[in-house]
N, CA, C and O atoms as a MOPAC input file, in Angstrom:
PM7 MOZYME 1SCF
protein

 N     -8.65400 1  -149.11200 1   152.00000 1
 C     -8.04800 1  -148.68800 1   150.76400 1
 C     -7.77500 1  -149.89000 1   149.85900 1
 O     -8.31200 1  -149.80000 1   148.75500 1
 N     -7.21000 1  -150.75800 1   150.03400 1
 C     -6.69800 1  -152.36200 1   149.68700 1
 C     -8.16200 1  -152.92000 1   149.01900 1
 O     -8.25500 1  -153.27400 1   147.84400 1
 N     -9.45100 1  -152.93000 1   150.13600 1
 C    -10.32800 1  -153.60800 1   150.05700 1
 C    -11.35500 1  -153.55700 1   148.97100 1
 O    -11.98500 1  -154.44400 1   148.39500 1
 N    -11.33000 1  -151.65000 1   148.81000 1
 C    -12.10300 1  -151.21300 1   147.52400 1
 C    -11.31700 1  -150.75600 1   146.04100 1
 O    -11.61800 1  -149.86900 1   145.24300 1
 N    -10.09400 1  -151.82900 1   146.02900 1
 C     -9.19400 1  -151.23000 1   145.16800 1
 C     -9.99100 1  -151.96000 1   143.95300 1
 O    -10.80100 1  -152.86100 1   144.17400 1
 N     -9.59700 1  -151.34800 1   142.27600 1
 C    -10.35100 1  -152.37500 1   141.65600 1
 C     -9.25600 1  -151.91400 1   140.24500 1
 O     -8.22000 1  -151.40700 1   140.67500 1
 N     -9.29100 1  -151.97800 1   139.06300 1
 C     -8.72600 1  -152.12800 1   138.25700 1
 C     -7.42900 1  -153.31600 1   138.42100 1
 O     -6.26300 1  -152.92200 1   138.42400 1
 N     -7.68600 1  -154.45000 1   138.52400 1
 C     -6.43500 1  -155.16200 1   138.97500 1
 C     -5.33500 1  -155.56200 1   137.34900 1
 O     -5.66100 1  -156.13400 1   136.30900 1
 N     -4.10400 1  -155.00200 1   137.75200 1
 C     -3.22600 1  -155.54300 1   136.16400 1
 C     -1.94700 1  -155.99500 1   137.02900 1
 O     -1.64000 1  -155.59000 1   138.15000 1
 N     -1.14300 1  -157.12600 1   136.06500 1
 C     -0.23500 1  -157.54500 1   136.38000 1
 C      0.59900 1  -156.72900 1   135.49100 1
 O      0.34000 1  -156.01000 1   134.52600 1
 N      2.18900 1  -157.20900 1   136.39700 1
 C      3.39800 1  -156.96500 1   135.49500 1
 C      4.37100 1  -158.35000 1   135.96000 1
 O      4.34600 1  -158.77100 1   137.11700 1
 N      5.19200 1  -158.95600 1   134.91300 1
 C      6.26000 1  -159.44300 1   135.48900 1
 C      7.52300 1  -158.71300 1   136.11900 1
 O      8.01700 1  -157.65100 1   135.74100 1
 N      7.90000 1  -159.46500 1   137.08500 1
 C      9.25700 1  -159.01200 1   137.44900 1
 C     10.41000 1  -158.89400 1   136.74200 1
 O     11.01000 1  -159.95500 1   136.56700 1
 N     11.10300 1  -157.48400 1   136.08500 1
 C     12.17500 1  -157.47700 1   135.14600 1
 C     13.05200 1  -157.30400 1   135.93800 1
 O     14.01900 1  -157.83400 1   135.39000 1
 N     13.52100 1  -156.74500 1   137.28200 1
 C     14.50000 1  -156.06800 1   137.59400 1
 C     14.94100 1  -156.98500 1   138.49100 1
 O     14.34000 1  -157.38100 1   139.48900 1
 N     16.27300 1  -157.38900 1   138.00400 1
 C     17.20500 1  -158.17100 1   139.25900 1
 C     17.33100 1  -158.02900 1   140.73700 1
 O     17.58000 1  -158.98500 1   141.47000 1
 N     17.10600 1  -156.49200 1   141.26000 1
 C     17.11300 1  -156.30900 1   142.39000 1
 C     15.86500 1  -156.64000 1   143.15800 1
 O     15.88600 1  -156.62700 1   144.38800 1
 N     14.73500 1  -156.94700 1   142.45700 1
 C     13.67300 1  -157.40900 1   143.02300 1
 C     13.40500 1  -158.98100 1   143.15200 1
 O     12.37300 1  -159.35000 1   143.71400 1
 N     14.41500 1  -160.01900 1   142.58600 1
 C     14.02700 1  -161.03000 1   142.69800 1
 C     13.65700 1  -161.75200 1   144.07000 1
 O     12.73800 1  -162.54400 1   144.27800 1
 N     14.53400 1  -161.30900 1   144.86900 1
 C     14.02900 1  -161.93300 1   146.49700 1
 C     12.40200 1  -161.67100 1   146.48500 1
 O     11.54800 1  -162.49200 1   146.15000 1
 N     12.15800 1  -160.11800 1   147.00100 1
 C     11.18200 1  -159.94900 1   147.17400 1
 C      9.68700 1  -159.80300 1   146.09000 1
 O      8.59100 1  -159.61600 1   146.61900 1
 N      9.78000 1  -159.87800 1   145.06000 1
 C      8.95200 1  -159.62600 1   144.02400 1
 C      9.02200 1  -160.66200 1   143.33600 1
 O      9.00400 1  -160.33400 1   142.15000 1
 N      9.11900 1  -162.16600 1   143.51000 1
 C      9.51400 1  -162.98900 1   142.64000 1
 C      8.90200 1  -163.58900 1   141.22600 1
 O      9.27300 1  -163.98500 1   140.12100 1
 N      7.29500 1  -163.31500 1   142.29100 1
 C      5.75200 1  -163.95700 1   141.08300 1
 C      5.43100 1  -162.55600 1   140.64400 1
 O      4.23000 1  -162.38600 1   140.43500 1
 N      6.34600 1  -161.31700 1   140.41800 1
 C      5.40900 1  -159.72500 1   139.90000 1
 C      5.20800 1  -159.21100 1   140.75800 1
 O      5.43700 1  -159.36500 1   141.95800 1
 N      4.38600 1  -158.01400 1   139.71800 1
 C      3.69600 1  -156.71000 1   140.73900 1
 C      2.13700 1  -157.03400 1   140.45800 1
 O      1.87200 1  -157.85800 1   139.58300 1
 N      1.28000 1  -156.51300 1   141.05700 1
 C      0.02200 1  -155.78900 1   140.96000 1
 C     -0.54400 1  -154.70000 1   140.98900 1
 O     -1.23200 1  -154.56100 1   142.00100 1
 N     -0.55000 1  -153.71700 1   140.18500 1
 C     -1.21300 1  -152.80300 1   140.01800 1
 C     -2.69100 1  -152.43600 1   140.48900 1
 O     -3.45000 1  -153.38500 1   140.29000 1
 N     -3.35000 1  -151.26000 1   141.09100 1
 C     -4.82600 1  -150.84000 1   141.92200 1
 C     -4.88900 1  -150.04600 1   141.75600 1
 O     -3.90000 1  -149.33500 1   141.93800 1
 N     -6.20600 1  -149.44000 1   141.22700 1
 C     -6.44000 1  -148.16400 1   141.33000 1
 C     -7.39700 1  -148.36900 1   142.77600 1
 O     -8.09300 1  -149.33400 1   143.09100 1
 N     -7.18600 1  -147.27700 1   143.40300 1
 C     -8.03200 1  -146.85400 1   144.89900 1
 C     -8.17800 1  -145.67300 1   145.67600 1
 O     -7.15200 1  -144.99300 1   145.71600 1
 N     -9.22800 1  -145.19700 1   146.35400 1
 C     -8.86100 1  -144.23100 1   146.89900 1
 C     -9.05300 1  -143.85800 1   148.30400 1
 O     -9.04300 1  -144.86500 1   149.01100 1
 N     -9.21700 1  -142.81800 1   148.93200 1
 C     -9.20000 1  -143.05600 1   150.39000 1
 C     -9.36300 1  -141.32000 1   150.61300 1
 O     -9.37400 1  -140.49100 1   149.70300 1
 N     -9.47700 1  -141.06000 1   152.01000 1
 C    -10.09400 1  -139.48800 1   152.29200 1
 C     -9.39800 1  -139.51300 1   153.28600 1
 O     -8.74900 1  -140.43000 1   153.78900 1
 N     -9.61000 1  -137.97100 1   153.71100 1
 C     -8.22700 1  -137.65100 1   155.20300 1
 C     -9.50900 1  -136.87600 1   155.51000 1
 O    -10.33000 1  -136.36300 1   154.75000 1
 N     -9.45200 1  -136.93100 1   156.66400 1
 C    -10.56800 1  -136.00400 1   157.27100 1
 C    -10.17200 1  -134.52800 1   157.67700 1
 O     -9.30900 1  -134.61800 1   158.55000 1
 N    -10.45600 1  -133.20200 1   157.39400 1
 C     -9.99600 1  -131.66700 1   157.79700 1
 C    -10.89600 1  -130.94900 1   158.82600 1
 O    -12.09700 1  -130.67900 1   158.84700 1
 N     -9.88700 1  -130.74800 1   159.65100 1
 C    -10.80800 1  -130.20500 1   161.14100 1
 C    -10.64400 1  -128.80200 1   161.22000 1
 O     -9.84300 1  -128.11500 1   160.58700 1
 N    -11.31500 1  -128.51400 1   161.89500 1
 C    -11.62600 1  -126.68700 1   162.14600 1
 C    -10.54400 1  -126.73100 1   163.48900 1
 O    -10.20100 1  -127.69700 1   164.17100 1
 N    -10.03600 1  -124.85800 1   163.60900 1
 C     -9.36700 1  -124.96900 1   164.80500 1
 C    -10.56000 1  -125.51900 1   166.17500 1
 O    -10.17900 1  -125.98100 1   167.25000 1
 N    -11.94200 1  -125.32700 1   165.79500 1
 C    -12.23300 1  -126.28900 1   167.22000 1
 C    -12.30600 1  -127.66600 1   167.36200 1
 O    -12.79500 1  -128.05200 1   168.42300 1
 N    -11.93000 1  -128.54200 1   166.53200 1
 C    -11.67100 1  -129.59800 1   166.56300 1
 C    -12.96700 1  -130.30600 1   165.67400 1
 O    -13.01400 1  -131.53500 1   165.64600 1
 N    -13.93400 1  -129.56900 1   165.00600 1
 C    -15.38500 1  -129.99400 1   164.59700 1
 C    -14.51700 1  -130.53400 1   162.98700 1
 O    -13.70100 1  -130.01800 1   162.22200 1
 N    -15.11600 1  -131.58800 1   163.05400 1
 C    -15.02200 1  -132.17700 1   161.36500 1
 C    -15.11500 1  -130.68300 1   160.50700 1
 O    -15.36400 1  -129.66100 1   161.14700 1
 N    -14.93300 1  -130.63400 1   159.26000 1
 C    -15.20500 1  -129.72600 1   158.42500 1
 C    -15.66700 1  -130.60400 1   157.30100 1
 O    -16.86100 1  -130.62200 1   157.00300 1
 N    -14.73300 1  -131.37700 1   156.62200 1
 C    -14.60800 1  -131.69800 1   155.29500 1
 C    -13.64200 1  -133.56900 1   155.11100 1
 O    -13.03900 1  -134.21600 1   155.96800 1
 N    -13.85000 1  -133.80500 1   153.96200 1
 C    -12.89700 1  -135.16400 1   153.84100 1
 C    -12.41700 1  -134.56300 1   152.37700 1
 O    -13.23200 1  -134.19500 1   151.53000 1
 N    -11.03200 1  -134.51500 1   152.19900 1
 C    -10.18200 1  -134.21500 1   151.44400 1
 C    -10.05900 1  -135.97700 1   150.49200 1
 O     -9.48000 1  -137.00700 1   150.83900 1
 N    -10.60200 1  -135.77000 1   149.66000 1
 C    -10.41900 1  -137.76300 1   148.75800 1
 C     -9.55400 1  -137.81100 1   148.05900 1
 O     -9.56800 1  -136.64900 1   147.65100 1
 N     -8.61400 1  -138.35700 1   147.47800 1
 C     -7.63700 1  -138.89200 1   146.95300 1
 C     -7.73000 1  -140.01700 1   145.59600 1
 O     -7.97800 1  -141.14600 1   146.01900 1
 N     -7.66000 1  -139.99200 1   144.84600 1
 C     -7.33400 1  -141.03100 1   144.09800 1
 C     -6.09800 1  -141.60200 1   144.02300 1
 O     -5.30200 1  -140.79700 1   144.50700 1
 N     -5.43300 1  -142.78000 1   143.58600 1
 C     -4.16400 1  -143.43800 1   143.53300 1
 C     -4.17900 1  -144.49300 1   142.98900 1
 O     -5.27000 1  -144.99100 1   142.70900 1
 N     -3.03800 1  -145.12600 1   142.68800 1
 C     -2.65500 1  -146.64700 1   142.65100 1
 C     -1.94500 1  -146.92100 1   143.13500 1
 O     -1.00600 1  -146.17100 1   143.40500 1
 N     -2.01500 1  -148.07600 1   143.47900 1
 C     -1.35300 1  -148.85200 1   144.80200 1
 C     -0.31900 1  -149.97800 1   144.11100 1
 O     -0.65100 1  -150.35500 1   142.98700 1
 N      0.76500 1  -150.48500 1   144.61700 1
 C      1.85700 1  -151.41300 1   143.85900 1
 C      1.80600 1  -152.36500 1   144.83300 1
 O      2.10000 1  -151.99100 1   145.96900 1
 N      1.42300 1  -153.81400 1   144.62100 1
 C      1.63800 1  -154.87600 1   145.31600 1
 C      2.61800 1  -155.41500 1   144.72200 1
 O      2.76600 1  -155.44400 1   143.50000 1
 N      3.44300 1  -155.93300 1   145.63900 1
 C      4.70400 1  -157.23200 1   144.82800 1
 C      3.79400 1  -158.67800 1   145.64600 1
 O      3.31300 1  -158.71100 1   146.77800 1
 N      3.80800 1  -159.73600 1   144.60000 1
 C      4.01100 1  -160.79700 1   145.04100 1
 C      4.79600 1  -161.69100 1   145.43900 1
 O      5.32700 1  -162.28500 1   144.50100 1
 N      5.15900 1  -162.11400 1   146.66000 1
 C      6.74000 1  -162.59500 1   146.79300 1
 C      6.72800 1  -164.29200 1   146.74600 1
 O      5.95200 1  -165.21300 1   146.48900 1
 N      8.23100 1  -164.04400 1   147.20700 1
 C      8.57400 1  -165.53400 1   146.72300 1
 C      7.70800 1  -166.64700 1   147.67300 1
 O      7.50100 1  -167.80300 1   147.30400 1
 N      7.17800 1  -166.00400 1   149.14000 1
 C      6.84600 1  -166.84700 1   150.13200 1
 C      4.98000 1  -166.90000 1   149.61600 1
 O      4.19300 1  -167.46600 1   150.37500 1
 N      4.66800 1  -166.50800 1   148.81000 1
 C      3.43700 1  -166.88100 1   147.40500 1
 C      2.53800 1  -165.48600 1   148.52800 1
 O      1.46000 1  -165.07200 1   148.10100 1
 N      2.84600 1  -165.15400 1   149.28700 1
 C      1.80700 1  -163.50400 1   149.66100 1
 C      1.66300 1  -162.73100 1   149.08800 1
 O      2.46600 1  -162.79200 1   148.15700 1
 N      0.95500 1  -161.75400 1   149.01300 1
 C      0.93600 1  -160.08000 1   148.63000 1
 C      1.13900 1  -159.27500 1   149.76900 1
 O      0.51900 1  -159.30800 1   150.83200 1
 N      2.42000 1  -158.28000 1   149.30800 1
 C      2.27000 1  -157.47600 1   150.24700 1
 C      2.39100 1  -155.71400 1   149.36500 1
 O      3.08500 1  -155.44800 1   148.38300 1
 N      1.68000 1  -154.99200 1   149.95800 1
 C      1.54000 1  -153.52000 1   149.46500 1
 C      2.88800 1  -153.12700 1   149.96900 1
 O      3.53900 1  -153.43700 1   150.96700 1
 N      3.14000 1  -152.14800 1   148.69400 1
 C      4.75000 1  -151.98900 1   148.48400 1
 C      4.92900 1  -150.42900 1   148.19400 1
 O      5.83600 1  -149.77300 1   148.70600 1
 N      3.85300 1  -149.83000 1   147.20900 1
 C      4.16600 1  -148.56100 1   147.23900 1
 C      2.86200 1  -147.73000 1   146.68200 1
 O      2.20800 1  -148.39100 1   145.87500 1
 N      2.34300 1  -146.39300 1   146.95500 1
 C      1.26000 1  -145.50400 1   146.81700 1
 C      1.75700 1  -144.87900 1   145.61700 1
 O      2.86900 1  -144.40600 1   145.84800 1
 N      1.39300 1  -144.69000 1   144.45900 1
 C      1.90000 1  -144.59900 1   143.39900 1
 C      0.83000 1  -143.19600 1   142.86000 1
 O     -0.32000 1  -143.40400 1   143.24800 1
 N      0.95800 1  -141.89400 1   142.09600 1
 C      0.10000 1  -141.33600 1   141.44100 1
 C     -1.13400 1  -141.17500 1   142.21300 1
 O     -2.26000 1  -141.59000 1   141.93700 1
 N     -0.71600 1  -140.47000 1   143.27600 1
 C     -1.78100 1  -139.83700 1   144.07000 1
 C     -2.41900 1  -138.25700 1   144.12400 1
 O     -1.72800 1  -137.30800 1   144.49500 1
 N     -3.83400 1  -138.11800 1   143.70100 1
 C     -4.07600 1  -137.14400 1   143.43100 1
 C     -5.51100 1  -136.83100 1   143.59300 1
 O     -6.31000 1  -137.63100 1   143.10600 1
 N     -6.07900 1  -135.49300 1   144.37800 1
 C     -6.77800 1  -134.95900 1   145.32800 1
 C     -7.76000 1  -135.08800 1   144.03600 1
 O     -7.43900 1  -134.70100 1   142.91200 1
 N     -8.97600 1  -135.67700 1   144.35800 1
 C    -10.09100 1  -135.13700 1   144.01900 1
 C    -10.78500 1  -134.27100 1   143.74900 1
 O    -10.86500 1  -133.65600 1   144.81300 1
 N    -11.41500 1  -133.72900 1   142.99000 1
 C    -12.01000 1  -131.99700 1   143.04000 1
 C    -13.26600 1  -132.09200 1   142.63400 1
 O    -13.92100 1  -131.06200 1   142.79200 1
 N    -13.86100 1  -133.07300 1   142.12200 1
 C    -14.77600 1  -132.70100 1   141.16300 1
 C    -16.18200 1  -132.37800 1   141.59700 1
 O    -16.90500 1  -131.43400 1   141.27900 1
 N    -16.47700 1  -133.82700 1   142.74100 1
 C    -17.06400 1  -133.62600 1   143.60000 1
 C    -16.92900 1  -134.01600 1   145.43000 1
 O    -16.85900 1  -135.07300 1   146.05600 1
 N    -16.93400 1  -133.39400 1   145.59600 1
 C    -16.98000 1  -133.16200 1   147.22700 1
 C    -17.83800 1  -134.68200 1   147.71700 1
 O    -18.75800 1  -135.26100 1   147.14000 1
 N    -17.08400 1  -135.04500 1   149.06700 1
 C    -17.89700 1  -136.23100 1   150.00200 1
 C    -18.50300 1  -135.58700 1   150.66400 1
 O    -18.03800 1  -134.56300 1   151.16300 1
 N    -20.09600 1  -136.12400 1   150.92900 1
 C    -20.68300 1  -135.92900 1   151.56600 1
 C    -20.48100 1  -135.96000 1   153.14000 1
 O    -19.47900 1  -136.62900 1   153.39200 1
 N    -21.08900 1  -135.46500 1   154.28700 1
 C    -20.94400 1  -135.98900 1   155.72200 1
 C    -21.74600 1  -136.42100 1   156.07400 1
 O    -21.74900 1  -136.88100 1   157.21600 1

């Protein structure tokens, strides 16, 4: 999910309660990812896809770490293949 994320935007850090952990900003991602849906016999059926954005903070110790799944919403338009 992380790996094929792509639209990358910054924000600075405004909010006081984030200074520990968020010190250098956020990062913004758009990305998406699939859940797989099984039949009651256990046979694959389908992959349910997702779109989202993802919230990285950059912290004070200079890492990225993923922080929150933001605006997540099921795909419809077209179906994944198997």
């Amino acid at each position: 999910m992380i790996e094929i994320a792509t639209n990358k935007t910054f924000a600075e850090n405004y909010a006081q309660k984030h200074n520990t952990d968020a010190k250098f900003g956020w990062y913004r991602y758009d990305t998406r990812f699939a859940i797989p849906v099984y039949d009651d016999a256990g046979e694959l059926v389908r992959y349910n896809v997702f779109k989202a954005r993802i919230l990285v903070r950059h912290a004070k110790d200079g890492k990225l770490y993923l922080y929150d799944i933001l605006r997540t919403k099921k795909e419809t338009s077209k179906p994944l293949e198997q």
